[in-house]
C-alpha positions as protocol buffer text, in pm:
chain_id: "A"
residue {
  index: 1
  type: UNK
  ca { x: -8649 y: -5718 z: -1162 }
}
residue {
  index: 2
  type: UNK
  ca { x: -8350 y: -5482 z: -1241 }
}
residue {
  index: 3
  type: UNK
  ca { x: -8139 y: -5290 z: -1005 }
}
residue {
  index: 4
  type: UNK
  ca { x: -8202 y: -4925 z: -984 }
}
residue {
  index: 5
  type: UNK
  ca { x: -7919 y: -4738 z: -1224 }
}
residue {
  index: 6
  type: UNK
  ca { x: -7758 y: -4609 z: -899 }
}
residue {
  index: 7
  type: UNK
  ca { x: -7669 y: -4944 z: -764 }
}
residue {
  index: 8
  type: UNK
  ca { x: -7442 y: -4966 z: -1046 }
}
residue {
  index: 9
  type: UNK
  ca { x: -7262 y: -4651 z: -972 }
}
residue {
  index: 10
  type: UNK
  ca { x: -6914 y: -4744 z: -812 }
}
residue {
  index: 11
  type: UNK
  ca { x: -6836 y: -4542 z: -520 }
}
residue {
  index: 12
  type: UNK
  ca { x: -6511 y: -4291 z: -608 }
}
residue {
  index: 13
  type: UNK
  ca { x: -6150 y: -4467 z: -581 }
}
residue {
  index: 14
  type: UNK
  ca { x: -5924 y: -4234 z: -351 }
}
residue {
  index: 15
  type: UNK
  ca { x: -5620 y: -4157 z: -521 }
}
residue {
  index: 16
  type: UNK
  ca { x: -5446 y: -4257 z: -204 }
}
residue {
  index: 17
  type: UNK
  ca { x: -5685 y: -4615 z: -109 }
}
residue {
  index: 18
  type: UNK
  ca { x: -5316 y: -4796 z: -166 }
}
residue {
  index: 19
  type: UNK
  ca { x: -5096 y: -4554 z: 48 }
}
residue {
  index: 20
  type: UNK
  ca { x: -5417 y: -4658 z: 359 }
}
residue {
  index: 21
  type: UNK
  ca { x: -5188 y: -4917 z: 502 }
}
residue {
  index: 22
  type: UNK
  ca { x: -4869 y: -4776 z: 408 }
}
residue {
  index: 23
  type: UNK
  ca { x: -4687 y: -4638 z: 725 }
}
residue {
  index: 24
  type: UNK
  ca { x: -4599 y: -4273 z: 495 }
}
residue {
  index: 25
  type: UNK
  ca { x: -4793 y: -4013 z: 664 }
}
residue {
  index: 26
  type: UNK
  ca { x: -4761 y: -3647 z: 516 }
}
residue {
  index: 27
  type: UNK
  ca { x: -4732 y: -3322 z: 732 }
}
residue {
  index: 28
  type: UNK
  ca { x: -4953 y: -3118 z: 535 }
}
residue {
  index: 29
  type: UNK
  ca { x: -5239 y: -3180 z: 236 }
}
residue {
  index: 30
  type: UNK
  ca { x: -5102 y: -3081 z: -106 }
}
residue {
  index: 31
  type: UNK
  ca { x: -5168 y: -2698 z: -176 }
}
residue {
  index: 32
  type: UNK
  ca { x: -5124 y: -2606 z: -570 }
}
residue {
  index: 33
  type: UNK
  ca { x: -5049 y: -2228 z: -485 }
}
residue {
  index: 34
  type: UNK
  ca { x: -4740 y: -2401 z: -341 }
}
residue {
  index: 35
  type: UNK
  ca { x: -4415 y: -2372 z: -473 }
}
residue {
  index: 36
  type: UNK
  ca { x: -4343 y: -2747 z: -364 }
}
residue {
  index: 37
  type: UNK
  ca { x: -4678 y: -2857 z: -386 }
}
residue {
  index: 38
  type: UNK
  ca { x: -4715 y: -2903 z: -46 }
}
residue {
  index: 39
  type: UNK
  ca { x: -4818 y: -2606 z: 223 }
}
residue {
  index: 40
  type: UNK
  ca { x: -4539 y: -2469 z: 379 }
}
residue {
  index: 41
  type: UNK
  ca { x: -4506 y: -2399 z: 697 }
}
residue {
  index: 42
  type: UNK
  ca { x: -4517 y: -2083 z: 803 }
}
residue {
  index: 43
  type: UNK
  ca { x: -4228 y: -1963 z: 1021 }
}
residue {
  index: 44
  type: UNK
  ca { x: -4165 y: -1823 z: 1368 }
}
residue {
  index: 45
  type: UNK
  ca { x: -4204 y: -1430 z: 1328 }
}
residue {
  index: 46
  type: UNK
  ca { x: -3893 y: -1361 z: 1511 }
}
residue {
  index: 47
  type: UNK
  ca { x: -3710 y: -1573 z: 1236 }
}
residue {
  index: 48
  type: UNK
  ca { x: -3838 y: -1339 z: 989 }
}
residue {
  index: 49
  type: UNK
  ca { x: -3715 y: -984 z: 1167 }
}
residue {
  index: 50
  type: UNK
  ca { x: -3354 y: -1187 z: 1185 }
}
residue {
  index: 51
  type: UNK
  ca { x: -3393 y: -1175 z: 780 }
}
residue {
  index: 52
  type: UNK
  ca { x: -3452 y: -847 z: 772 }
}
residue {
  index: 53
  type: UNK
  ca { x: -3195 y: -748 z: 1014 }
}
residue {
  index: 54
  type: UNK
  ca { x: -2950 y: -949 z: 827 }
}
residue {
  index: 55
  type: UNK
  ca { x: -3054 y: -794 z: 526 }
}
residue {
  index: 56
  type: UNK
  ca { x: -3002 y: -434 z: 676 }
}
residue {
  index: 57
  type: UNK
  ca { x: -2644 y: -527 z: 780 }
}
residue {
  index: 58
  type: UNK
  ca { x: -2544 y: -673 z: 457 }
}
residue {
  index: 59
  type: UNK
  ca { x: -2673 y: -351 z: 291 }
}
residue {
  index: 60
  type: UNK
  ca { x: -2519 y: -138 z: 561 }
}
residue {
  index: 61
  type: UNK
  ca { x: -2157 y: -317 z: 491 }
}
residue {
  index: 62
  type: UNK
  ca { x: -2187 y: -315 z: 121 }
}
residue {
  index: 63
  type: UNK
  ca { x: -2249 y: 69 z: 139 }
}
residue {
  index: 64
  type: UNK
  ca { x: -1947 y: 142 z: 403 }
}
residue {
  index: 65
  type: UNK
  ca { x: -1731 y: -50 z: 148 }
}
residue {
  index: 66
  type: UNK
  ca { x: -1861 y: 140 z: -168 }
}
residue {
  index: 67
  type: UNK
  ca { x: -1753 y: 449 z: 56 }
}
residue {
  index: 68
  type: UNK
  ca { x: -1418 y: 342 z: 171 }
}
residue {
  index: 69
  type: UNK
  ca { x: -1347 y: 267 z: -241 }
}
residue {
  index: 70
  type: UNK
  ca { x: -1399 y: 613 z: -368 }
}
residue {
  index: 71
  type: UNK
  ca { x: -1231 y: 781 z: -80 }
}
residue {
  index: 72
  type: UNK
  ca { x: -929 y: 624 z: -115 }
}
residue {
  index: 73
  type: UNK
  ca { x: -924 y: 616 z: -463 }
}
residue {
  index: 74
  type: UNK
  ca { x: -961 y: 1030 z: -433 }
}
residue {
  index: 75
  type: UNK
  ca { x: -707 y: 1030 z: -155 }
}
residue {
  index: 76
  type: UNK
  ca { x: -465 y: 813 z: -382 }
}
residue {
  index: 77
  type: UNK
  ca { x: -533 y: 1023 z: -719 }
}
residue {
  index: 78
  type: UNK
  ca { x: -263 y: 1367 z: -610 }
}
residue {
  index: 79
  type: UNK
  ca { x: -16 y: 1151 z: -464 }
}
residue {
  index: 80
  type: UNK
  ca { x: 27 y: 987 z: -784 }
}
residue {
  index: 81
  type: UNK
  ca { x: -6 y: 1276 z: -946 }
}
residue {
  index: 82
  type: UNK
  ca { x: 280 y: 1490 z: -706 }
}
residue {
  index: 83
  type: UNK
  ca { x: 533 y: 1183 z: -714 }
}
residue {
  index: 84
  type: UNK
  ca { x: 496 y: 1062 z: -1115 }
}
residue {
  index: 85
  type: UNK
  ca { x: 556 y: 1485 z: -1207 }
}
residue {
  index: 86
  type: UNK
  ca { x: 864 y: 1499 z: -977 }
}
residue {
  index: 87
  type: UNK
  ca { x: 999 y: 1208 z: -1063 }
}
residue {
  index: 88
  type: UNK
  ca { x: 992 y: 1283 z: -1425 }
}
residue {
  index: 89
  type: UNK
  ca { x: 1116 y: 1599 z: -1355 }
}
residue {
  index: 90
  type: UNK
  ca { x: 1462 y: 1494 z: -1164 }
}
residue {
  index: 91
  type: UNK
  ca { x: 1500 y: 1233 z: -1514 }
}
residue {
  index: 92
  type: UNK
  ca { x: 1431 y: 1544 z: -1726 }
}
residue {
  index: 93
  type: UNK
  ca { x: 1670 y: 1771 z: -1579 }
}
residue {
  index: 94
  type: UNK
  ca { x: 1897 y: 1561 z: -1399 }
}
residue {
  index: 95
  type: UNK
  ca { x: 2177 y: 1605 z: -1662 }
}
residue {
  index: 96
  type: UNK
  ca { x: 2164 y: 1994 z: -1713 }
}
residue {
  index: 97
  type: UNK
  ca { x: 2438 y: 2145 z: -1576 }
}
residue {
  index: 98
  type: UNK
  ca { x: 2485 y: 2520 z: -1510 }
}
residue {
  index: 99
  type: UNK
  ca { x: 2844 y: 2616 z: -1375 }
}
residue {
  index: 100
  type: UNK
  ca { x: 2962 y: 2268 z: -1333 }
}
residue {
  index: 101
  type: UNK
  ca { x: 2637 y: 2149 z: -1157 }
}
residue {
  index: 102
  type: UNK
  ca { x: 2326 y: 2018 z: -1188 }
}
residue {
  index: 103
  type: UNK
  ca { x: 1999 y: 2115 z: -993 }
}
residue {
  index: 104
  type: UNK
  ca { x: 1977 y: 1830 z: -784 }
}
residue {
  index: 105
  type: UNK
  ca { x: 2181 y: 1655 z: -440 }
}
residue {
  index: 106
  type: UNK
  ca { x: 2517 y: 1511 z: -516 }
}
residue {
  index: 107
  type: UNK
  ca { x: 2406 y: 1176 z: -454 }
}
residue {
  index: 108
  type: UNK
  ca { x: 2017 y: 1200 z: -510 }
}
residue {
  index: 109
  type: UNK
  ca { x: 1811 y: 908 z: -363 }
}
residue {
  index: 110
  type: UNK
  ca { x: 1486 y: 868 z: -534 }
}
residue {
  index: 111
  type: UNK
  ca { x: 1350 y: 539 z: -356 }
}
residue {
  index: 112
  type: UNK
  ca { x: 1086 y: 747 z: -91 }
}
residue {
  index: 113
  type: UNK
  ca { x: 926 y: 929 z: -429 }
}
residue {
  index: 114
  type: UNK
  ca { x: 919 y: 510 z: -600 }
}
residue {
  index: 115
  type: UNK
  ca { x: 770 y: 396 z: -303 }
}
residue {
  index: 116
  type: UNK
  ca { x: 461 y: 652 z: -233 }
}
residue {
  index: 117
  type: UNK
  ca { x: 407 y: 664 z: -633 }
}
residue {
  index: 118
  type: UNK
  ca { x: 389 y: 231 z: -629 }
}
residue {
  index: 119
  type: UNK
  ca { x: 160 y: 275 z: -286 }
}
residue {
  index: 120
  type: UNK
  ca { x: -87 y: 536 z: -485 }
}
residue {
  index: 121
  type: UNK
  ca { x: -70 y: 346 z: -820 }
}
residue {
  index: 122
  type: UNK
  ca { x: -207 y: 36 z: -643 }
}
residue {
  index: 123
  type: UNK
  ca { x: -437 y: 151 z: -395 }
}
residue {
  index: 124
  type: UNK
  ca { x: -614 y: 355 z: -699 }
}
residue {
  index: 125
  type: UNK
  ca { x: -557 y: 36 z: -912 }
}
residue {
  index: 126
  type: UNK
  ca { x: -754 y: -198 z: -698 }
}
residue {
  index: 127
  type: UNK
  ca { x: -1011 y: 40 z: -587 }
}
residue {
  index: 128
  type: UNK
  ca { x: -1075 y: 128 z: -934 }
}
residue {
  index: 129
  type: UNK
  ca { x: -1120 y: -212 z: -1067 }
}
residue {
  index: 130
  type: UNK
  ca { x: -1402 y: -246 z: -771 }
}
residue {
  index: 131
  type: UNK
  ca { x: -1566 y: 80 z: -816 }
}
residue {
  index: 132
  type: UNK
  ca { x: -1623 y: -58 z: -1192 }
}
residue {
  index: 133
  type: UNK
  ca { x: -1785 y: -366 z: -1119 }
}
residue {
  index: 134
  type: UNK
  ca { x: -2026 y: -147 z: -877 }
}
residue {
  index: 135
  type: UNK
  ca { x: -2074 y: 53 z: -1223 }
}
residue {
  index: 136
  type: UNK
  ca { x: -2150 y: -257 z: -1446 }
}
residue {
  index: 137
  type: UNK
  ca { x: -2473 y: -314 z: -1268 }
}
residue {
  index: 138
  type: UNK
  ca { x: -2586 y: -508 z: -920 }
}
residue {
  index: 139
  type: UNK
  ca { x: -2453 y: -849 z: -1028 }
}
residue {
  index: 140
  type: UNK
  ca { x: -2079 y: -767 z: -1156 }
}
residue {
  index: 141
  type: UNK
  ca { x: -2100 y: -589 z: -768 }
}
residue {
  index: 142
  type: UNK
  ca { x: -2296 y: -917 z: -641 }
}
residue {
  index: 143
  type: UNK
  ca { x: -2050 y: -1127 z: -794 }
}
residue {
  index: 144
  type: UNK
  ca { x: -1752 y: -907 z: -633 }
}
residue {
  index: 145
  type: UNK
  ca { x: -1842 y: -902 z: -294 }
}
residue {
  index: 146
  type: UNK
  ca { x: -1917 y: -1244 z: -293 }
}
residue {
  index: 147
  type: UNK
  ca { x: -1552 y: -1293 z: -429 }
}
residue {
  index: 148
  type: UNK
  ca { x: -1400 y: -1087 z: -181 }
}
residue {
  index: 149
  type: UNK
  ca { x: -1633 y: -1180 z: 81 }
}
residue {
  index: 150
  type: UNK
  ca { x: -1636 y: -957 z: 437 }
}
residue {
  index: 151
  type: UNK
  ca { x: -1361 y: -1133 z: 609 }
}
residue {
  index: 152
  type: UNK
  ca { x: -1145 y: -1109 z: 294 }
}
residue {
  index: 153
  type: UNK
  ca { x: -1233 y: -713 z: 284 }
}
residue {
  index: 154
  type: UNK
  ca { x: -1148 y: -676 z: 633 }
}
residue {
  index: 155
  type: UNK
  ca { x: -764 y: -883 z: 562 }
}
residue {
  index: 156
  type: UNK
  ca { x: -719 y: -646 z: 275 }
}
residue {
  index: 157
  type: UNK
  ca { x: -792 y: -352 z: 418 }
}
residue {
  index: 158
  type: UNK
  ca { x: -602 y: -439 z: 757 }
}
residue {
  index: 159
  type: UNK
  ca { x: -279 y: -504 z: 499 }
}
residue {
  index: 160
  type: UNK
  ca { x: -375 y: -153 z: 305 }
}
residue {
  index: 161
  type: UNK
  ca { x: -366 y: 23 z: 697 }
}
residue {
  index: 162
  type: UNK
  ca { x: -32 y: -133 z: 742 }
}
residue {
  index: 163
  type: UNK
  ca { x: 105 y: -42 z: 399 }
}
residue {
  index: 164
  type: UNK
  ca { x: 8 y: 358 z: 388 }
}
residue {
  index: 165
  type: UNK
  ca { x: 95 y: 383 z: 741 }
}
residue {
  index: 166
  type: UNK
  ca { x: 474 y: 221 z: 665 }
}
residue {
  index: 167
  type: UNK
  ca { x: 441 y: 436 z: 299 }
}
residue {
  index: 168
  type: UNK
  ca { x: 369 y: 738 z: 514 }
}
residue {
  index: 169
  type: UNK
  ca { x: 680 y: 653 z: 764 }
}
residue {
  index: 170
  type: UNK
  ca { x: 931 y: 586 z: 500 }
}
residue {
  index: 171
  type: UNK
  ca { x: 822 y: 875 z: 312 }
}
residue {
  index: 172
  type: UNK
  ca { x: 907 y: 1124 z: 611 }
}
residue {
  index: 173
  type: UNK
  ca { x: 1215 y: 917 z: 713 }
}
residue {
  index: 174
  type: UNK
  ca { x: 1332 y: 959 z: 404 }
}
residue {
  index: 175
  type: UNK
  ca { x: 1374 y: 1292 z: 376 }
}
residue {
  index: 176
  type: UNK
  ca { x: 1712 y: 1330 z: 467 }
}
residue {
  index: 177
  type: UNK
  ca { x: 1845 y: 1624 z: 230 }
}
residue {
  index: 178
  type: UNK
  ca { x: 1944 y: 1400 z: -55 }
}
residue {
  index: 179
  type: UNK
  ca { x: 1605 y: 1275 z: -166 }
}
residue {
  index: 180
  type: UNK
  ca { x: 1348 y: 1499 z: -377 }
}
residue {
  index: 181
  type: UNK
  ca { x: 1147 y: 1597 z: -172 }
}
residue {
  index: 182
  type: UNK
  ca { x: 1408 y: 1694 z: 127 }
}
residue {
  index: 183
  type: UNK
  ca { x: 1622 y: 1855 z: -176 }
}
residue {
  index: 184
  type: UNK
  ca { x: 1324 y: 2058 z: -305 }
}
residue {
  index: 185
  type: UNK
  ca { x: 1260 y: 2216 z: 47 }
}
residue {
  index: 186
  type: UNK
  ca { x: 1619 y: 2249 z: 164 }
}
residue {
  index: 187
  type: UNK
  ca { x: 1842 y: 2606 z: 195 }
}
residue {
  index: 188
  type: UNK
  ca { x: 2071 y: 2455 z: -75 }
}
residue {
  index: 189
  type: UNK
  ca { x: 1824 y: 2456 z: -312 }
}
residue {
  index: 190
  type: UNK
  ca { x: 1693 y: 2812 z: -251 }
}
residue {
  index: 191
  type: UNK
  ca { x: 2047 y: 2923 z: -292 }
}
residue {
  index: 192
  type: UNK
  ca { x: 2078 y: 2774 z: -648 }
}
residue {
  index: 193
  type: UNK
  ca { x: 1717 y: 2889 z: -728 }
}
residue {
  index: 194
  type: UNK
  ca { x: 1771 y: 3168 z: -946 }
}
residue {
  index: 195
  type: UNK
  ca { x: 2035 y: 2983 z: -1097 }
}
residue {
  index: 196
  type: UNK
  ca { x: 1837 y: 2702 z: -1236 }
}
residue {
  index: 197
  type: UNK
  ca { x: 1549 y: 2964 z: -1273 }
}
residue {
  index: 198
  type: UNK
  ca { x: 1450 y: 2863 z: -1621 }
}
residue {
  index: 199
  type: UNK
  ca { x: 1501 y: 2449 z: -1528 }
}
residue {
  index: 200
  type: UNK
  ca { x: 1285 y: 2381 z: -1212 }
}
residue {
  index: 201
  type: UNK
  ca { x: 1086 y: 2596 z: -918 }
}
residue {
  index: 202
  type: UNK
  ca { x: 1199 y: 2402 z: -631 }
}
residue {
  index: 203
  type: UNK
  ca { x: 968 y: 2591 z: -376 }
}
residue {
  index: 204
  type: UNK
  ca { x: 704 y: 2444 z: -598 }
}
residue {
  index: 205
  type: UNK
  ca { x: 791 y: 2125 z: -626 }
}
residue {
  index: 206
  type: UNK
  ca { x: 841 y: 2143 z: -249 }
}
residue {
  index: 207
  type: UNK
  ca { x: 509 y: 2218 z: -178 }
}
residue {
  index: 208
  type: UNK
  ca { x: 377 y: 1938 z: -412 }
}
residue {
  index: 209
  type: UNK
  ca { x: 573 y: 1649 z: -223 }
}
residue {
  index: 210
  type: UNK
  ca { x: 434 y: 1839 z: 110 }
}
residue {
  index: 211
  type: UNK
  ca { x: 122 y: 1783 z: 34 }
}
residue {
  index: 212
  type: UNK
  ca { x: 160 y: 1427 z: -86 }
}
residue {
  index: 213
  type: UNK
  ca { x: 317 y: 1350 z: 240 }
}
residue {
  index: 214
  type: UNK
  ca { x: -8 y: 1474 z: 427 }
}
residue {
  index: 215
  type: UNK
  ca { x: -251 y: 1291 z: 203 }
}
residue {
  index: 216
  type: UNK
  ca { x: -46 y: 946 z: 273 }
}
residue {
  index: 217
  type: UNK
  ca { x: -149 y: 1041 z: 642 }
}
residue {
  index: 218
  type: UNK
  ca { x: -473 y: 1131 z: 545 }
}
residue {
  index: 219
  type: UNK
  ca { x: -525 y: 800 z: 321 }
}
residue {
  index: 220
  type: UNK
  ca { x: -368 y: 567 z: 642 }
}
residue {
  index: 221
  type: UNK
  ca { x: -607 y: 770 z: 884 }
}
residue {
  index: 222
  type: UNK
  ca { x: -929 y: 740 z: 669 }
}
residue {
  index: 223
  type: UNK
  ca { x: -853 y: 366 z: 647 }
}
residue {
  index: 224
  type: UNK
  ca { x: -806 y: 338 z: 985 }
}
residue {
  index: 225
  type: UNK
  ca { x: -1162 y: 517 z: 1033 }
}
residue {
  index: 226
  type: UNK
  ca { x: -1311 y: 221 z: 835 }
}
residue {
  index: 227
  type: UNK
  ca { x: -1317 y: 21 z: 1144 }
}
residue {
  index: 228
  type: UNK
  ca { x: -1725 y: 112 z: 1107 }
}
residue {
  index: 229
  type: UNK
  ca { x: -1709 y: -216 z: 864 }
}
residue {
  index: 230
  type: UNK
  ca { x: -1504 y: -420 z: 1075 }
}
residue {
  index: 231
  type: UNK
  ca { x: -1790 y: -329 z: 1368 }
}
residue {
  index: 232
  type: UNK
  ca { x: -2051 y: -403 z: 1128 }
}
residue {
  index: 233
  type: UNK
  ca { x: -1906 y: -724 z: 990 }
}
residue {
  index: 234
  type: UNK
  ca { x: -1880 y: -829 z: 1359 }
}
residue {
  index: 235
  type: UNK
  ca { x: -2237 y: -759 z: 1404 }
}
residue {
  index: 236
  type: UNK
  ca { x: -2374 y: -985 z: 1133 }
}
residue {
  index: 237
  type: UNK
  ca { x: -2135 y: -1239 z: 1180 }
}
residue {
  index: 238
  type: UNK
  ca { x: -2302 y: -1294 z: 1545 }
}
residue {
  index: 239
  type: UNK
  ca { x: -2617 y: -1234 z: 1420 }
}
residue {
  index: 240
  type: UNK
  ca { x: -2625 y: -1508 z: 1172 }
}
residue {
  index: 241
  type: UNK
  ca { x: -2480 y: -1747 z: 1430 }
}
residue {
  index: 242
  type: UNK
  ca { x: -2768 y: -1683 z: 1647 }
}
residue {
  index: 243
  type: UNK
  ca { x: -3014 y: -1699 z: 1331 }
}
residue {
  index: 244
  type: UNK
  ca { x: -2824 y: -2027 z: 1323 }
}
residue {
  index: 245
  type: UNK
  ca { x: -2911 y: -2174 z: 1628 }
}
residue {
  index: 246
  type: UNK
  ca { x: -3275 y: -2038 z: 1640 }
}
residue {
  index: 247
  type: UNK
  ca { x: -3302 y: -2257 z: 1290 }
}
residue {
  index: 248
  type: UNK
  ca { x: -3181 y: -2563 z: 1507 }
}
residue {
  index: 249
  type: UNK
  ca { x: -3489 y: -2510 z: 1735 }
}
residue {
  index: 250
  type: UNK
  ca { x: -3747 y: -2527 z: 1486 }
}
residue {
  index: 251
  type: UNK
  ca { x: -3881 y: -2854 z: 1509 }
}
residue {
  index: 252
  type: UNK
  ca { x: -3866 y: -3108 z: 1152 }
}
residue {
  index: 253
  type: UNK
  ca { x: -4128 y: -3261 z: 1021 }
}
residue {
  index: 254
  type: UNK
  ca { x: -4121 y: -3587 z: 807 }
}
């Protein structure tokens, strides 16, 4: 007699019949929609706001920074401006004389006008060379914050506080009589004024160093103000260690 066709159907091999006595277990059956192959695991809710709030500080810092950058590249653009025309002007008319003299002090010092015009030149410099990368597109500005990083933002811009506010010191110490700027504003001057009529307006040029001196103040002050991103930095940096530690709690599975 023969066997029903059925007998001789085999049952189905499991792809895993071998693995039966193996001592591999696996967390989770295999899910093709899976990135991994495998279905993750979904996590803790709260994990998921920390992203986001991360995210929201990141976004908040990289903004504060894109603000600082313009402002004191604006606040840095008349300085340089003021001190780079005067200075030109004392080389330009330093050796006219009228009557035996020239416009300027006997024995001119010129190192205060050097030292806010260096100050200005790299403060707009720097900021400059940011603000482009922030103009080439989200991964030049990507790739410069992550080489800058927060904590080496907040070390440059503690040593940019500490340079305008000395810049702005020297600057006003400075003005003793003999420098430009003192010269420019002094009685002496007015009394050779009409004199040197035709050569240089020294009430002028007085008012143009003036109001460098005040936007050195203004540009140390404004930095100062930027302690928002320092807060802010401080904020994430806690945030993420706690992030940290939550991550530590979430049990593994192998």
């Amino acid at each position: 007699m023969s066997m029903p066709y059925n007998s001789y159907v085999q049952p189905p091999v499991s792809l895993h019949t071998k693995n039966q006595s193996s001592s591999h277990s696996y967390a989770s059956p295999i899910n093709l929609f899976s990135p991994s192959g495998y279905q993750q695991i979904a996590e803790p809710s709260h994990l998921e706001r920390g992203r986001q709030k991360d995210y929201r500080l990141k976004r908040q810092i990289r903004i504060w920074k894109l603000v600082t950058r313009i402002f004191t590249f604006l606040l840095a653009i008349y300085p340089l401006y003021s001190q780079a025309i005067t200075l030109h002007k004392f080389l330009s008319t330093k050796d006219i004389a009228i009557d035996g003299r020239n416009a300027w002090a006997k024995e001119t010092t010129i190192w205060p006008t050097i030292l806010l015009l260096s100050t200005s030149s790299a403060t707009m410099l720097v900021s400059l060379l940011i603000l482009a990368s922030y103009l080439l597109g989200v991964r030049h500005a990507n790739k410069t914050e992550k080489t800058i990083g927060t904590a080496g933002f907040v070390i440059e811009m503690g040593a940019h506080i500490a340079v305008w506010v000395a810049t702005a010191a020297a600057y006003r110490l400075g003005k003793t009589g003999n420098d430009l700027w003192g010269w420019s504003c002094s009685d002496a001057a007015d009394q050779i004024q009409d004199q040197f009529q035709a050569v240089i307006d020294f009430n002028n040029f007085c008012n143009l160093q003036s109001y460098a001196w005040i936007l050195s103040i203004a540009q140390a002050v404004a930095l100062i103000l930027t302690g928002a991103v320092y807060y802010l930095a401080w904020r994430r940096l806690k945030h993420k260690e706690m992030m940290k530690k939550d991550m530590s709690r979430i049990p593994t599975h192998s």
